[in-house]
N, C-alpha and C positions, 0 to 999 in steps of 0.2 A: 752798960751791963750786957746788951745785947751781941757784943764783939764779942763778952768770953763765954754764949750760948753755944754750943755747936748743934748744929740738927742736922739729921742723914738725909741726906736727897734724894731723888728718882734712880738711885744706884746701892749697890751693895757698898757699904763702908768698908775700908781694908782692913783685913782680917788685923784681931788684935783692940781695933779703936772700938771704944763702945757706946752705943749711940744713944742720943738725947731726944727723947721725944718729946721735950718742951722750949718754948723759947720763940724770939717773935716770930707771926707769920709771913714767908717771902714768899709763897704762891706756889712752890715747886717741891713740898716733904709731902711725906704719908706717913702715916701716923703706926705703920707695926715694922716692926723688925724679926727673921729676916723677910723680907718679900718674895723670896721662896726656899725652897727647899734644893741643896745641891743634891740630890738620891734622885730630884726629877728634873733637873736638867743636865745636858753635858757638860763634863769638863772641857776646858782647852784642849786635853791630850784625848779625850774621847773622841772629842770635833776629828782631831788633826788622822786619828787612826781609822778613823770610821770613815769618811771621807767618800771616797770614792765608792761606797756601799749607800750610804744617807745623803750624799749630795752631789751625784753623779753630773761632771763637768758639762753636757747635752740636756741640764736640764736645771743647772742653778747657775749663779754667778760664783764668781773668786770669793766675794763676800757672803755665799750662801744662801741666796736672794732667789726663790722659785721662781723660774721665765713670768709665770702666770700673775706673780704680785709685783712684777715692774712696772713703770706705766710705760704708756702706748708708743712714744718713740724709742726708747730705751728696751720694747719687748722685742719691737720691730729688729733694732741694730741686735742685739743677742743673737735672734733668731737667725737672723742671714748670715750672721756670724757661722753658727754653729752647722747650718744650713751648707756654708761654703765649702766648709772645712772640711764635711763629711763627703760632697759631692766631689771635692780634690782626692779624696781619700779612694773614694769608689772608681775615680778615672784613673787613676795608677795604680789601681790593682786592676782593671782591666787592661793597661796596658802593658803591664808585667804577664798577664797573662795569655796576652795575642804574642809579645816575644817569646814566650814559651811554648805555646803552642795556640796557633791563628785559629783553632778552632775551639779551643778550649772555653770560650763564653759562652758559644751553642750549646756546647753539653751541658755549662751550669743550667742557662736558661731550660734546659731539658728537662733538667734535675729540681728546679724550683719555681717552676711556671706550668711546665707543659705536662709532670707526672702528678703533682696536686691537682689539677685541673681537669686529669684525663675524663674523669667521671661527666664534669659537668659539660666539658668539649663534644663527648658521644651525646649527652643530652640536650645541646642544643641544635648539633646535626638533627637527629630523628624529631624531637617534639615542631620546631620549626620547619620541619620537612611537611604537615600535613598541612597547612596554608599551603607551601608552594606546590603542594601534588593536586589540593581542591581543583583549581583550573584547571587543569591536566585534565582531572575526572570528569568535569565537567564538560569538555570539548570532546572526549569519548566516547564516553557515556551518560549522556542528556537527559533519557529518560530513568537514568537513576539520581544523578548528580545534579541536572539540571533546577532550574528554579519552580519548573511544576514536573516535580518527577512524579511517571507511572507505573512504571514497574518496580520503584522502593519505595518504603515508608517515610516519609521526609522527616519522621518522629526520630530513626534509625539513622540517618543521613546526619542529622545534627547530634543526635548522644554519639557519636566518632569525635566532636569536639567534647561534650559535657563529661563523656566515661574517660576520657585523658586526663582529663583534667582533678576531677573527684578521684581518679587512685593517684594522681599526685598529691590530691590534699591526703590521701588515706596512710602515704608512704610517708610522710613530712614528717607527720602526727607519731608514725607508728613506729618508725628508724629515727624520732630524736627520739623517745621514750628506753629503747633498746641501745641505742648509745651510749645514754646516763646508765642505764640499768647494768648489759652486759658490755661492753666496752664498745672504743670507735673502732675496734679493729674486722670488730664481729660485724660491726653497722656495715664498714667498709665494702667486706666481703660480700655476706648477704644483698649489699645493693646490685655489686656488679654481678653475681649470678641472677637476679630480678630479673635485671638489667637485659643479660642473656637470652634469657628464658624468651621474655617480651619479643625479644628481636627476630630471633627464632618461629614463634606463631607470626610475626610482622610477615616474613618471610615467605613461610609456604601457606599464608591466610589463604582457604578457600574454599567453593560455595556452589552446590548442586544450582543456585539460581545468582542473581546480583545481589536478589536481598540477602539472601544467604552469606557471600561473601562477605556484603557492608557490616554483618550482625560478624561475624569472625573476625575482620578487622579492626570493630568497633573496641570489644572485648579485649582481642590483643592491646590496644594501645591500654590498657584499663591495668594490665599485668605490665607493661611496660610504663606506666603512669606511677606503677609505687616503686620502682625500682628509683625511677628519675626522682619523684620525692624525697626520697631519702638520701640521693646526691647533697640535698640542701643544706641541713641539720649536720650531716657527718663529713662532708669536705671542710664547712665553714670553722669547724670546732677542729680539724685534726689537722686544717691549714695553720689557726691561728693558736694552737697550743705547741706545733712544730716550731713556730718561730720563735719560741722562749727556746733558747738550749736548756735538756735536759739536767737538772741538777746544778743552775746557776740561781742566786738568790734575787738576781735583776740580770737585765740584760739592755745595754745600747742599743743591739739591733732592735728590742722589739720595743723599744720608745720610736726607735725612730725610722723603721721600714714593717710594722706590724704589718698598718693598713696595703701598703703595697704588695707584700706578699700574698695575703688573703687574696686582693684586687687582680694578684697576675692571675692566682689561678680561676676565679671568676670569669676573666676576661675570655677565657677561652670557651667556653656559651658562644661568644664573637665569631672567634672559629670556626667553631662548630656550624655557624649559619653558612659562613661564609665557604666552606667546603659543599656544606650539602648543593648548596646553591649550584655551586660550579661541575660538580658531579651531574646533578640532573641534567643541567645542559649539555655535558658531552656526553653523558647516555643517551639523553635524547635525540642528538643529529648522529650519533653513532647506529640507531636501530630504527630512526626514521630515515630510511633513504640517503644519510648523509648530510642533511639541512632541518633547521627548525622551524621550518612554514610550515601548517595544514596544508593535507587533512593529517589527523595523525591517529596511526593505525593500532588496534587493541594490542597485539603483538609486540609494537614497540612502547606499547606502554606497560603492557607488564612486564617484559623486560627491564624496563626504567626506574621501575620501582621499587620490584623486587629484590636486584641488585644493591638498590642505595640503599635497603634495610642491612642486604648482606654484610656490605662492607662493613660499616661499624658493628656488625656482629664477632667479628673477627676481631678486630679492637676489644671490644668486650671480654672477648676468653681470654685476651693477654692479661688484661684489667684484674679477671680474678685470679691469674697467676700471678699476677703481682702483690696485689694486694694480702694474697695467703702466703708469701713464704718472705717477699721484702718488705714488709712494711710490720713487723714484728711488734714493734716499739711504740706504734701509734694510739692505746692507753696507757702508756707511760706514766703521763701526767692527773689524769682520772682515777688511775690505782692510788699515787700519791695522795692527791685529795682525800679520796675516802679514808686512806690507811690514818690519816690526820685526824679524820671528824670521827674516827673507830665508826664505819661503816661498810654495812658487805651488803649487795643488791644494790635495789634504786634510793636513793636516798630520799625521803619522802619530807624531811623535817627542814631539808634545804629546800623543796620547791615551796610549804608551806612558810618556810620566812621568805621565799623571792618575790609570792603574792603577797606578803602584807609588807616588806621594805621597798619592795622594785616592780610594785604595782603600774605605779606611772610609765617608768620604763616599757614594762613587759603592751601599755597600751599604746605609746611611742612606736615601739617598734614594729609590733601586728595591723595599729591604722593607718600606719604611713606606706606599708608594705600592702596593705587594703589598695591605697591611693593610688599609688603607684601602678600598681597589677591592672588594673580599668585601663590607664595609659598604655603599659607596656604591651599586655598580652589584646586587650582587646584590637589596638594599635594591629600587632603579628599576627593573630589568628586570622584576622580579614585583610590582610595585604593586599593580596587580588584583586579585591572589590574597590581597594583605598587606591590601588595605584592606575588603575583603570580612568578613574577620573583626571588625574594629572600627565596621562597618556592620549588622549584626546578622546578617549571610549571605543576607539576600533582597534585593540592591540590587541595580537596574538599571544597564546602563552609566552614562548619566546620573550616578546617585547615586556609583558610582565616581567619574569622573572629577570631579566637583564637591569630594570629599573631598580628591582629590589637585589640585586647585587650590589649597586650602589647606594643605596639604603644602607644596607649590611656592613659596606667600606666607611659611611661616617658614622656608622654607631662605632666601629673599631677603634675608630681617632678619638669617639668618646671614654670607651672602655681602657686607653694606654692613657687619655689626659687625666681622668678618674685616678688611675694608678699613682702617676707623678706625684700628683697635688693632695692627695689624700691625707700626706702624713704632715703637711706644713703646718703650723701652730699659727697661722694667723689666717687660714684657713678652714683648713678641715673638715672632716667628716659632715657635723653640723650648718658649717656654712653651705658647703658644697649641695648639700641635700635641699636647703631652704633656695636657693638662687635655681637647682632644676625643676624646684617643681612651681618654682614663679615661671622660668622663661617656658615651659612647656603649657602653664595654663593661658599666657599670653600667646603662644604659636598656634593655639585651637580658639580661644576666643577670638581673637582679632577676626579670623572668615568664619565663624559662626554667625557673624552678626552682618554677613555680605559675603554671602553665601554665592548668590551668583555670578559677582564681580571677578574672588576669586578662583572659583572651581570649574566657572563655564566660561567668562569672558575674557578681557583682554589682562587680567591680574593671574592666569594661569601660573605664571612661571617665578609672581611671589608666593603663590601658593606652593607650587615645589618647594621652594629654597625654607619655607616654614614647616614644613612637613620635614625635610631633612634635617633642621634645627632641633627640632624636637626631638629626632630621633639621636642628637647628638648631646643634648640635655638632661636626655631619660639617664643616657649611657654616666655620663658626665654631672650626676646630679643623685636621684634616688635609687634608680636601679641596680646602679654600685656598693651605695652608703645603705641600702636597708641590710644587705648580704653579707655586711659586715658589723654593723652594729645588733643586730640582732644577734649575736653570739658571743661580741664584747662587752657589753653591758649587764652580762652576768655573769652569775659563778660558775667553776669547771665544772661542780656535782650534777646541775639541771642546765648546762646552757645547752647542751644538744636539744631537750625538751625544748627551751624556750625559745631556740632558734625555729625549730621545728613547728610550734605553734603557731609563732610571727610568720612563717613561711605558709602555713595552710588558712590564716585569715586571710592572705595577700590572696592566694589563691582563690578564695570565696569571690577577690574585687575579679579574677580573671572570668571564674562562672559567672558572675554578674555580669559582665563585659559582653562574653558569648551567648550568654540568653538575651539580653537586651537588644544587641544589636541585629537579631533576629527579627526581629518586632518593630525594627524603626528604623527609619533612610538616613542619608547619608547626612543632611542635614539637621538632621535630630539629633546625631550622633554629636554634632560641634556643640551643640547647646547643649548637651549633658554631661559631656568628656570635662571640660576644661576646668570647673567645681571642683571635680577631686583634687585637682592640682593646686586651687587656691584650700583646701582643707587640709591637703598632706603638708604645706608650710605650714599652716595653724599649729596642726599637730607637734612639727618636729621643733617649732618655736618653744612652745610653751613645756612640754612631754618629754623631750630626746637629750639626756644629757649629751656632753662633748667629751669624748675620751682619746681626743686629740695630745698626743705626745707623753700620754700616762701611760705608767708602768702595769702592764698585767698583773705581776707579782704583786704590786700596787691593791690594787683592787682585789688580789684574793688574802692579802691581811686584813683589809678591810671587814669581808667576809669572815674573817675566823673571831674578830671581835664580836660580830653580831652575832654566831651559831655558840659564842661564849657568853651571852646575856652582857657583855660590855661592850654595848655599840657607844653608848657615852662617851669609853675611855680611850676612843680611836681620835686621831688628831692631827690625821698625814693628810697628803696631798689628793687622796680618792674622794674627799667631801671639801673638795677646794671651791670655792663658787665659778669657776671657767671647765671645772669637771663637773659639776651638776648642772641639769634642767631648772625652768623657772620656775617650774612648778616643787622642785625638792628643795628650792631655796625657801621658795615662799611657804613650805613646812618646817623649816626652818631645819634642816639634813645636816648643813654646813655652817651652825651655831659653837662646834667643838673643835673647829678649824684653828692649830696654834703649831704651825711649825716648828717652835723651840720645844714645846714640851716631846712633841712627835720623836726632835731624835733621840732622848733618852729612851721614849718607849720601842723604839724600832729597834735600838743595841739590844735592850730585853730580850725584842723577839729574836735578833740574833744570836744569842747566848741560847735561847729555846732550841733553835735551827743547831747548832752548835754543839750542845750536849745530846740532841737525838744523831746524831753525825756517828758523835764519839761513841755512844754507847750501841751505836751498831758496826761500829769500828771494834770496838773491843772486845763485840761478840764474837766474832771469826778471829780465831787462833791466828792466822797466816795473817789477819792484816794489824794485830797488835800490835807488831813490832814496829810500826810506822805511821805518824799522821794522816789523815784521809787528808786529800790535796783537790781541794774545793775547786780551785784557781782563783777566786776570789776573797779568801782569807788571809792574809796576808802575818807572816812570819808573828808581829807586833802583836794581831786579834789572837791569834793563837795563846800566845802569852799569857793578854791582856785575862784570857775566860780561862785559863788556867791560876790567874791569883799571882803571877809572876811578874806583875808592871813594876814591882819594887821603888815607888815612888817616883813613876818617870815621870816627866810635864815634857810638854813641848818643847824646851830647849833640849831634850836629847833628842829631839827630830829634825834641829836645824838643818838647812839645806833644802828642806823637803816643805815645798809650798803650803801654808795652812787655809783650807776651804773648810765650809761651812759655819762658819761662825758669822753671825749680822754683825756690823758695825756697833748695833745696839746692845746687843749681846756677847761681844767676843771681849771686853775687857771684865765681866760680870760676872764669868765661872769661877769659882772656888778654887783654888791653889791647892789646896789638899788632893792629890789624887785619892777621888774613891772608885769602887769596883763595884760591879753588881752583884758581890757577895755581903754585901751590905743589907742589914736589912730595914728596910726604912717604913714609916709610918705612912697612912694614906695622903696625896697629894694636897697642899694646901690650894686652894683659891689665892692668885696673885692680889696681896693687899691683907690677907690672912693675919691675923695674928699668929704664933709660933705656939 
């Protein structure tokens, strides 16, 4: 009797047969029919047209299969796969473009490293220029500079580091708020006339006495500290919203060269040291006599200093020329947003859900930026003092800043290896950031604990090569990844804020750095330093999602479920468990994680995307007469949301490869084509009765 039972299996029955839900048990039915609804998943011909929109080649399989849910040998071979292809890709068009013209990669590189970047390049020349000018000061004027000065207030001698510092936290704060608020173009601007301004008092600082002087320079860097802060906030956001092309619904590049581009223009901080550095020193034998030995004379040293404020002053008034009349476009994507969320001003209801959805986050990124900053800046602020021990202790300025030259050349090798590796998917961000702040707490613990082995005896020159390590870990590790994920990991409405805020808690680790190390020797310093670094892993383990090879656009759908009160019904790849933190897992963030249902819902939003197109197409008389031409809509989607599929399936696509459909799923979709003019009932629960 049981041969003429039929019962439907862990599959749709084909359409027509009707199915038995009784009859013996064989392990493998479920007991409702249908087990879903076709209105919520794709069809075959939806997969096949949608395709390259919902399951972009660089970031699924042939089968549909996201890199993130293969396993680990199979992630690997994709990845280098795709990894290869792109990198063949980018060397013949670089070499198409050297037969064209040999110099034409400079100018790119000009155009996407060195004019993003200019901002923070000027700012790591001047803020890194006041370590290297300390010594200086101190070898010419003793009794100001010196370690028991008498004719300054030594109170006023150190607020020249503390008042830099505090208007950079004041700028951070104050240009990401004004970014969200009145756009990055206005941040842009306003930084680089700060910026100016600062330079300019740097310039002609001066002072009826020395204390006088110290109190005018102090102050200058203080106006020149919010300009540089707000480098932070409005390069990171108007680098990393550049690299979405404007008015594309996803984009290749920015799955898979985001992090790099943000990274190049970062790197030029690198730069910026490494200029100022080389500057000082041919000012210096330029207007001392010729050569860099004592004694050295007032004369050639305000010459020396003066000057290297000049220079990048000059750089600076280009900066706001540029930034005011070429760089027009740079809220583009901020206007959009709001124009979406029907918001004008700062948007207050998007930072209020980023604290209570992306609170971990938002701690992620300000403690590990906390962490870091102690390493980094307390590390540059005292250079002088740090490199004098691994100099033998009788070095001349000169001999300083010569060593820290090469400091500066392997932090570079950090800052371009940073870049490379930033965007590989079996890498990234998250990795990268947890392995620099292990081998940096390891290159300060190890001589914290033999201290005079290495610093004073015959272990000098492992102490170098650790000290150098570190500085190439910092580069190659946090220092890179806080700069970047602080701005990724949130929405376009508040990431300048959030950036901004991440950037002035970092900075509190640098104030903490400079006042501490005021108070305590060289040795104190190892046994304090190397902590933050085993806590910035803590942090970035447990707190920092991975937003390694995810789509921007990605994560601001994401966003528009949540400021929709349906974060529920979000189900894409932004709450993938290799995209969250362990701590959103373990809230269980990526509970609604279902790729299959994700593509119907993503065409949704494309057909959204779609009719706001059209209907601003159809407003302007002159373009009615013609499609808007997306570049990513293709002939078929047009159709498709116009109601004109006229019963197509996949075989009128033959020829044309069919991606995105699972193994599991691709013989499962419904043969009926339907359309999203359907209107269908709310989603069943797979296993649902109908």
């Amino acid at each position: 009797m049981a041969n003429f039972l039929k019962r439907h299996h862990k599959h749709d029955p084909p359409i027509g047969e009707i199915p038995v839900p009784h009859g013996p048990e064989t392990g493998d039915e479920h007991q409702h029919f249908p087990r879903r609804l076709s209105t919520n998943y794709a069809t075959d011909y939806e997969r096949q047209i949608f395709s390259h929109l919902t399951h972009p080649d660089d970031s699924y399989t042939d089968d549909g299969v996201y890199w993130a849910d293969l396993p680990f040998w199979k992630r690997l071979s994709f990845v280098r796969k795709v990894d290869s292809a792109e990198s063949a890709e980018e060397w013949k068009s670089i070499w198409a473009m050297i037969k064209e013209d040999p110099l034409s990669p400079v100018s790119w590189y000009f155009r996407n490293a060195i004019l993003p970047g200019a901002g923070l390049g000027l700012e790591g020349y001047v803020l890194f220029s006041i370590g290297n000018l300390d010594p200086l000061f101190e070898a010419v004027w003793p009794t100001c500079w010196g370690k028991k000065p008498t004719e300054c207030s030594h109170n006023w001698v150190a607020a020249v580091t503390y008042l830099e510092i505090v208007g950079i936290m004041v700028g951070q704060v104050a240009v990401g708020i004004i970014g969200d608020w009145i756009g990055r173009r206005w941040g842009l601007i306003q930084d680089a006339v700060v910026m100016l301004l600062g330079l300019l008092m740097l310039t002609g600082s001066w002072g009826m006495t020395l204390q006088g002087w110290v109190i005018m320079y102090a102050w200058s860097l203080f106006v020149y500290g919010i300009g540089v802060g707000g480098e932070y906030p409005i390069t990171a956001t108007s680098s990393m919203e550049n690299a979405v092309s404007a008015g594309r619904l996803s984009t290749r590049d920015d799955r898979l060269h985001r992090g790099r581009k943000v990274t190049m223009a970062f790197l030029m901080q690198g730069w910026g040291q490494f200029v100022n550095q080389v500057v000082l020193i041919v000012l210096l034998i330029i207007f001392n006599r010729g050569y860099g030995d004592p004694p050295y004379s007032m004369t050639a040293t305000q010459y020396a200093f003066r000057l290297s404020f000049a220079f990048p002053a000059i750089g600076t008034l280009w900066l706001c020329y540029y930034r005011t009349w070429k760089m027009k476009s740079a809220s583009k994507q901020l206007e959009a947003a709001k124009k979406k969320a029907k918001v004008t001003g700062y948007d207050v209801a998007s930072l209020k859900n980023t604290f209570s959805n992306f609170g971990g986050r938002l701690f992620a990124t300000a403690g590990g930026w906390f962490c870091n900053d102690v390493f980094f800046y307390g590390n540059k602020l005292f250079q002088g003092q740090f490199i004098k021990v691994i100099s033998g202790g009788n070095s001349t300025v000169m001999t300083t800043w010569t060593w820290n030259l090469v400091n500066v050349v392997v932090s570079l090798v950090g800052y371009y290896a940073a870049s490379m590796l930033i965007d590989n998917k079996m890498y990234g961000r998250k990795n990268m950031q947890q392995v620099g702040f292990l081998m940096c707490f390891i290159m300060f613990v190890v001589p914290a604990f033999n201290y005079q082995y290495y610093a004073l005896g015959s272990g000098i020159h492992s102490f170098q090569a650790m000290y150098f390590l570190s500085s190439f870990f910092n580069q190659f590790g946090p220092n890179s990844v806080t700069f970047l994920v602080a701005g990724e990991v949130f929405p376009t409405q508040v990431r300048a804020s959030a950036h901004g805020f991440s950037a002035m808690i970092g900075k509190a680790g640098a104030l903490l750095a400079s006042v501490l190390y005021n108070y305590i020797d060289d040795q104190t310093k190892f046994y304090v330093v190397p902590w933050f670094g085993l806590a910035g892993m803590l942090i970035t383990y447990i707190w920092l999602p991975d937003t390694t090879g995810l789509d921007l656009k990605e994560q601001e759908r994401r966003w528009q479920y949540i400021l929709e009160g349906r974060a529920n019904e979000y189900h894409g790849i932004a709450i993938h468990p290799q995209h969250l933190s362990l701590w959103e897992r373990w809230m269980g963030v990526g509970k609604n994680y279902h790729p299959d249902l994700d593509t119907k819902a993503k065409i949704r939003d494309l057909r959204n995307d779609w009719e706001e197109k059209e209907a601003a197409r159809s407003a302007s008389d002159a373009e009615s007469a013609t499609p808007f031409d997306d570049g990513e809509y293709t002939e078929e989607i047009h159709e498709y949301f116009k109601g004109n599929n006229n019963g197509k399936s996949v075989d009128s696509l033959k020829g044309k490869k069919q991606k995105g459909a699972s193994p599991s799923r691709s013989n499962e979709a419904p043969s009926e084509q339907q359309t999203l003019n359907e209107k269908s009932n709310e989603p069943n629960e797979p296993g649902q009765a109908s």
